[in-house]
C-alpha positions in Angstrom: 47.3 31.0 -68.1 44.0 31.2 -70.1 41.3 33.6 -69.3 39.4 32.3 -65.6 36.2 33.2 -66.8 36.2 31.5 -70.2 37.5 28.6 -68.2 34.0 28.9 -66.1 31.8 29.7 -69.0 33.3 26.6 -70.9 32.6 24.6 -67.9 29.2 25.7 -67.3 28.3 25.2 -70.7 29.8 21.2 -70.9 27.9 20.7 -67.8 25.0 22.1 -69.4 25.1 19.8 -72.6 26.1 16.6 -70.5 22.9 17.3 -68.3 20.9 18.6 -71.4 21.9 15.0 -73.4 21.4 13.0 -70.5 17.6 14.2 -69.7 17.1 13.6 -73.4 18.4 10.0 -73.8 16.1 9.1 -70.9 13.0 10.7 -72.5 13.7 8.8 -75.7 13.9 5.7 -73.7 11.6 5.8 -71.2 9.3 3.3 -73.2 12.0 1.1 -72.5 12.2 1.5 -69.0 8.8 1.7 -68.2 8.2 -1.8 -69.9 11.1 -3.4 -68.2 10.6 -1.8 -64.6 6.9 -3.2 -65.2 7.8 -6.8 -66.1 10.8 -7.2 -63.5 9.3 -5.6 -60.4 6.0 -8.7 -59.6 9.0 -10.8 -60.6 11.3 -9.6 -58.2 8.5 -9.4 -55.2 7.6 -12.7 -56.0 11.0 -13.9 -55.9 11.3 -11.9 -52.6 7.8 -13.3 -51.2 9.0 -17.0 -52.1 11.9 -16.6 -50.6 10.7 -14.8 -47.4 8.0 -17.3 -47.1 8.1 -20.0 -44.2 6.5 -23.2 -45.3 3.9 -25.2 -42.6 4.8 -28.1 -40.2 3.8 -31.1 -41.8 0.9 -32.4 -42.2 1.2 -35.4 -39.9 2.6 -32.9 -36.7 -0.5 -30.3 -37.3 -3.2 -33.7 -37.6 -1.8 -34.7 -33.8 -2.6 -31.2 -32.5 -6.1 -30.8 -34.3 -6.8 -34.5 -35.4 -8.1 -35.2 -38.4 -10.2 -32.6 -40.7 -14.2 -33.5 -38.8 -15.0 -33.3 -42.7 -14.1 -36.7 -42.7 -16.7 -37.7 -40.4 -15.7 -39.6 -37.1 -12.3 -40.8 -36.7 -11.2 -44.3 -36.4 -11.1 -45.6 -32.9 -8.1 -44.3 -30.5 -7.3 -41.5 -32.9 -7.6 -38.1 -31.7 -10.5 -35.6 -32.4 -10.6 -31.9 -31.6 -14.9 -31.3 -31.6 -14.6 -28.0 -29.5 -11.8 -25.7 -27.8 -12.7 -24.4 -24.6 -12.1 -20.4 -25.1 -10.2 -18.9 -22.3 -11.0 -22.4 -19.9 -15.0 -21.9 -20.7 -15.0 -18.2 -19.1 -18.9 -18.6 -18.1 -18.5 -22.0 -16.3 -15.3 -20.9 -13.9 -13.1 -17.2 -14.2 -11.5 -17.4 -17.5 -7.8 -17.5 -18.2 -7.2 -19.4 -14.9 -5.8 -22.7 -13.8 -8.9 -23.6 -11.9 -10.5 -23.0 -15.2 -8.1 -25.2 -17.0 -8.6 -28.2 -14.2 -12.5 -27.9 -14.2 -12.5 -28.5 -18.2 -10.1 -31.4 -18.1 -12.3 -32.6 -15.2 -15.5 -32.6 -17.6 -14.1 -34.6 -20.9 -13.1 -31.1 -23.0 -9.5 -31.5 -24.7 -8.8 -28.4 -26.0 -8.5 -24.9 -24.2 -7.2 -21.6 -25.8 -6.1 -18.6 -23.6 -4.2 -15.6 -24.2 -1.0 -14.3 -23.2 0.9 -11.0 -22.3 3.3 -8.9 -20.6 3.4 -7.1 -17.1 5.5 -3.7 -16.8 8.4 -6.3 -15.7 8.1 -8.7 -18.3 6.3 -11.5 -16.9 4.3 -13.5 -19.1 0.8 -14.2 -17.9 -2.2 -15.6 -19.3 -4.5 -12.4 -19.4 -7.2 -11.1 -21.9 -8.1 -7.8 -21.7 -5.6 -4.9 -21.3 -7.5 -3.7 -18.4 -7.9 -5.7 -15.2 -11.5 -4.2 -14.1 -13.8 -6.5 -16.2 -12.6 -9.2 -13.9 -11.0 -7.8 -11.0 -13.0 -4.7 -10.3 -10.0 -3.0 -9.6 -8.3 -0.2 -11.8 -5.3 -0.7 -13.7 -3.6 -1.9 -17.0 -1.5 -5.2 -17.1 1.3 -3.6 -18.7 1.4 -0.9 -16.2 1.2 -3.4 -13.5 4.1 -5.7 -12.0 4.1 -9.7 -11.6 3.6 -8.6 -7.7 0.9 -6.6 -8.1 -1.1 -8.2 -10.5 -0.8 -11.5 -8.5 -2.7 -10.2 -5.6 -5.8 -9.2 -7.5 -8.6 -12.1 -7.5 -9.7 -12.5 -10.8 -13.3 -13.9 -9.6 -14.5 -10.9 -7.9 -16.7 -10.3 -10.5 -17.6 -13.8 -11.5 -21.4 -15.0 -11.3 -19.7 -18.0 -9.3 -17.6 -15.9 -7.6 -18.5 -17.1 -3.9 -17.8 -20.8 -5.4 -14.0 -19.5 -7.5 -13.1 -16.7 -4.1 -9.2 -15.7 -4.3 -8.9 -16.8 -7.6 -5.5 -15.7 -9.0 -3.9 -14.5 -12.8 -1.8 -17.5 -13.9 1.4 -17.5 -15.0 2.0 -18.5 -18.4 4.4 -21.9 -17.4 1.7 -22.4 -14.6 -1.0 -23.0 -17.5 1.2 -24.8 -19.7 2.2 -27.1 -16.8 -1.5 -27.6 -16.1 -2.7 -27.9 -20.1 -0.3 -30.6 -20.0 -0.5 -32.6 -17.3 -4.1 -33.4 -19.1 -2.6 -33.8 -22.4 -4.6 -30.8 -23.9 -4.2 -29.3 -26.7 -3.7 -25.5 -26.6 -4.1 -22.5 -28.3 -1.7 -19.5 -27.6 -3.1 -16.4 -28.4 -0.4 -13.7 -29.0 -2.7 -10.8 -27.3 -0.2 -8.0 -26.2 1.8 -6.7 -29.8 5.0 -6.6 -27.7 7.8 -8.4 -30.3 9.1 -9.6 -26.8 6.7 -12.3 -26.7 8.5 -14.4 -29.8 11.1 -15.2 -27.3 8.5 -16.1 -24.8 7.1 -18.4 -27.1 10.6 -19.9 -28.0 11.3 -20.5 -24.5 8.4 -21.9 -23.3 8.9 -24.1 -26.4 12.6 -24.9 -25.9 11.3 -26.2 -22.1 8.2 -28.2 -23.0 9.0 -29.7 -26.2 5.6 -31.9 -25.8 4.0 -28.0 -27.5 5.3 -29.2 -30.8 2.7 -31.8 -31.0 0.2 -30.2 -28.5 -0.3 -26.4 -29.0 -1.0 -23.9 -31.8 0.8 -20.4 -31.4 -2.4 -17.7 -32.8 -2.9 -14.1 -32.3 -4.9 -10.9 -34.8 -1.3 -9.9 -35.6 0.8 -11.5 -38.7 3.9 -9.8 -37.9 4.1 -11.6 -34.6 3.2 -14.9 -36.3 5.8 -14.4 -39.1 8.5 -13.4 -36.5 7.6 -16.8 -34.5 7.3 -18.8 -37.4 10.4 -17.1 -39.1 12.5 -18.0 -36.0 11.1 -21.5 -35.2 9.0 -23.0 -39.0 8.2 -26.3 -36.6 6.2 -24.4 -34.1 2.2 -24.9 -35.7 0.2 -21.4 -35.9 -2.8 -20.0 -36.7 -4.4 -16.2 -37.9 -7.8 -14.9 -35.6 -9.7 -12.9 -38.1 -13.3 -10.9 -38.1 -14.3 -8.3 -40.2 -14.1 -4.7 -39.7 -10.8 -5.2 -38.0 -9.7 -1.4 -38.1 -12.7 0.7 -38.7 -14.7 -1.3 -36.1 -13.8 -2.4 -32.5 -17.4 -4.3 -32.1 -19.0 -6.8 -34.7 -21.7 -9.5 -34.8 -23.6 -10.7 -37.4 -27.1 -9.3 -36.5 -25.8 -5.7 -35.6 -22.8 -5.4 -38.3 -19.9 -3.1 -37.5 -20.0 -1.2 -34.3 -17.5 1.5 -33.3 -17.4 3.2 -29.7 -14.9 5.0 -29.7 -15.0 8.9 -31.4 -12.9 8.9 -34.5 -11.2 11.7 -36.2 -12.1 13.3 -39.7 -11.0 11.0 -42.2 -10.0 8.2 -40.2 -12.7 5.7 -41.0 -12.5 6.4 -44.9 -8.5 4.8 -44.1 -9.6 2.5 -41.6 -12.1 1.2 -44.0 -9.8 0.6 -47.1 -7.5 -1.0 -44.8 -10.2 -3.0 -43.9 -10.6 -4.5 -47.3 -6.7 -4.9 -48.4 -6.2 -7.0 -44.9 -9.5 -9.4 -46.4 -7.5 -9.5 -49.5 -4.3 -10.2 -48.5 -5.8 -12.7 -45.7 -7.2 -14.5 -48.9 -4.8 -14.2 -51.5 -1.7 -13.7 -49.8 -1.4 -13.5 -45.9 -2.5 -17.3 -45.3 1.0 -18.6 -47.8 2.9 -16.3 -46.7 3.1 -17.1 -42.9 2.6 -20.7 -43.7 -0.5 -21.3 -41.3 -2.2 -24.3 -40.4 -5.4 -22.6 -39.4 -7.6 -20.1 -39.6 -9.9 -18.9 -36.7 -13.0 -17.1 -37.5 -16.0 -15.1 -35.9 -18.4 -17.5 -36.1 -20.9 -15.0 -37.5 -18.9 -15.3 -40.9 -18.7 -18.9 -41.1 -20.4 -20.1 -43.8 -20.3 -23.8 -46.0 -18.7 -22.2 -48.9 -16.0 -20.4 -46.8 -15.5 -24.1 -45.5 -14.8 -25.2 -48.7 -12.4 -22.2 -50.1 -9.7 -22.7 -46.4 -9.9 -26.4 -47.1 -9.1 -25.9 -50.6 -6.0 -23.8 -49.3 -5.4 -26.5 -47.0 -6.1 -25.0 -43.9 -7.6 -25.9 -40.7 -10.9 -23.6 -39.3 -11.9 -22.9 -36.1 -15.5 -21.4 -35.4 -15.1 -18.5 -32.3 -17.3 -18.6 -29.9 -19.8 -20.8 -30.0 -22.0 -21.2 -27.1 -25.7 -22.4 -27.4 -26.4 -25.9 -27.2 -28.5 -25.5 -30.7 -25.7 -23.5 -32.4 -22.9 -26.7 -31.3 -24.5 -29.0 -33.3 -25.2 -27.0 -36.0 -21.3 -25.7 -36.3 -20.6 -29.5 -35.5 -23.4 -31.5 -37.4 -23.6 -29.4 -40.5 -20.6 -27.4 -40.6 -18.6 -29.6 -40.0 -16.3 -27.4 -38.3 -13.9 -27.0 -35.0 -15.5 -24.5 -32.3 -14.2 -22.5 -29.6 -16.8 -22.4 -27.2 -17.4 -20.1 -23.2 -19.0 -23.0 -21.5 -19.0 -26.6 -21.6 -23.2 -26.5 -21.2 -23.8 -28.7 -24.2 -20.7 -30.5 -25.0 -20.7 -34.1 -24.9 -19.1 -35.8 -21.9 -16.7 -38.8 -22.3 -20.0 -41.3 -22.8 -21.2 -38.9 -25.4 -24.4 -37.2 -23.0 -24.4 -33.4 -23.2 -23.2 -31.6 -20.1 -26.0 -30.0 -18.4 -24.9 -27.7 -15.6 -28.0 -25.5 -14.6 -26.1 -23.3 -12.2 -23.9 -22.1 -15.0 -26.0 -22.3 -17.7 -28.4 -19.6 -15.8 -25.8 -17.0 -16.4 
């Protein structure tokens, strides 16, 4: 038997030089490596985007929901043409979100009605804005701390300027509005507001019972994951992207009073907040808009302009102004924009002989 420790040293020391060669071979080719991990890594997240990528409906399917681009000037006789989109059913004209809401627009010529949807604490989709019910209701409480039973019992008019005319007005369900929506043959726009994944399959379902939504509605939400995950798991249901500036740094924004954030922030937060701010613009513009394979974009009105028309077109998408509500501002979004407009009321819309809609009793609010 040899010596044990000449056996160790002897090891040790071939370890050594394999290690010892090993660190120097990559130093002398690291100019090699660096070149080739910086030519094959865009290629490979290209490869990986394109690939990961879910194309838009076609172009015929998203023309029956929004008709044709109003760019074009007025359509030909008998073909559809989406002017304006009443934003949660009109809110200041009847309590928003609501089937009475729904009814009243259909009732005065509008076409077009967005609302949003979400979960209660058992999973019941309902069409609900805010996270809290006591804008509307008065009442404390947050929807996804709430069950279908106990939500349903609130009247969502309480605090409504109308509310003597709207009394007992109730949260809809989200097949309840659909049901409604369509009975009218409106078109609608689903906006994904609670970030719960669990409302793809709500989407898919409601889907998978009213096929009519394939030519009728438009899935939209702030979030691209949840548009990617419904668009990844059904590429024929249309959607769009909401956008505004300032999205994390700013919880407020207008165009007269910029930015506006009311709630305390941490050391260093908004320095984060605010580059985040500016990859999500990028992205949105570059990237984000292929990607997901919209067929619209929905933006604060405030940041609408002709020449941001003219880039979405060129990208071949769809915008629609949010929210538009004085009479002057409608024709200006309509006559020299050009553009689609979600709007709170109907005061100022055209009616189905073309007169505005002049409702002083609403209008005073």
């Amino acid at each position: 038997m040899g010596n044990p420790i000449f056996g160790l040293f002897s090891a040790c020391l071939t370890a050594w030089l394999v290690l010892y060669g090993t660190i120097l071979l990559i130093f002398d080719l690291w100019p090699f490596f660096a070149l080739s991990f910086g030519s094959v890594v865009p290629v490979l997240v290209f490869a990986a985007a394109w690939w990961l990528r879910v194309p838009p409906p076609p172009a015929e399917v998203v023309n029956e929901i929004l008709g044709p681009d109003p760019i074009h000037g007025a359509p030909e006789k008998g073909t559809y043409s989406m002017r304006s989109v009443a934003h949660r059913g009109a809110p200041l004209d009847a309590p928003e979100n609501s089937v009475t809401a729904f009814r009243l627009c259909a009732e005065k010529g509008c076409t077009a009605v967005e609302f949003d949807l979400q979960l209660t604490k058992d999973e019941v989709p309902v069409i609900f804005h805010d996270a809290s019910v006591e804008r509307l209701t008065g009442k404390q409480g947050l929807v996804c701390d709430m069950t279908w039973d106990e939500l349903s019992k609130l009247d969502i008019a309480a605090t409504h300027h109308l509310s003597d005319q709207f009394k007992g007005t109730r949260v809809a369900l989200l097949d309840e509005a659909v049901k409604e929506c369509l009975k009218h043959d409106m078109r609608i726009f689903i906006d994904l507001k609670d970030q719960d994944t669990k409302l793809v399959k709500v989407i898919l379902d409601i889907y998978e019972k009213y096929p009519k939504l394939y030519k009728r509605a438009v899935v939209s939400g702030f979030n691209p994951i949840l548009i990617y995950l419904v668009r990844r798991a059904n590429p024929s249901i249309t959607c769009s992207l909401a956008f505004r500036p300032y999205w994390f740094s700013a919880n407020k924004y207008s165009g007269e009073e910029g930015p506006c954030q009311t709630v305390p922030q941490t050391f260093g937060l908004p320095i984060l907040q605010g580059l985040l701010d500016k990859i999500n613009v990028w992205l949105l513009n570059h990237f984000t808009y292929y990607f997901l394979g919209l067929s619209a974009i929905l933006l604060h009105n405030d940041i609408v302009s002709v020449e941001d028309m003219r880039k979405w077109r060129e990208r071949h998408l769809r915008v629609v102004a949010w929210s538009v509500n004085k009479p002057l501002e409608k024709k200006y979004f309509s006559k020299v924009l050009k553009v689609t407009y979600m709007t709170d009321t109907m005061i100022g819309e055209p009616d189905n002989n073309g007169d505005e809609i002049v409702d002083m009793k609403a209008g005073d609010a």
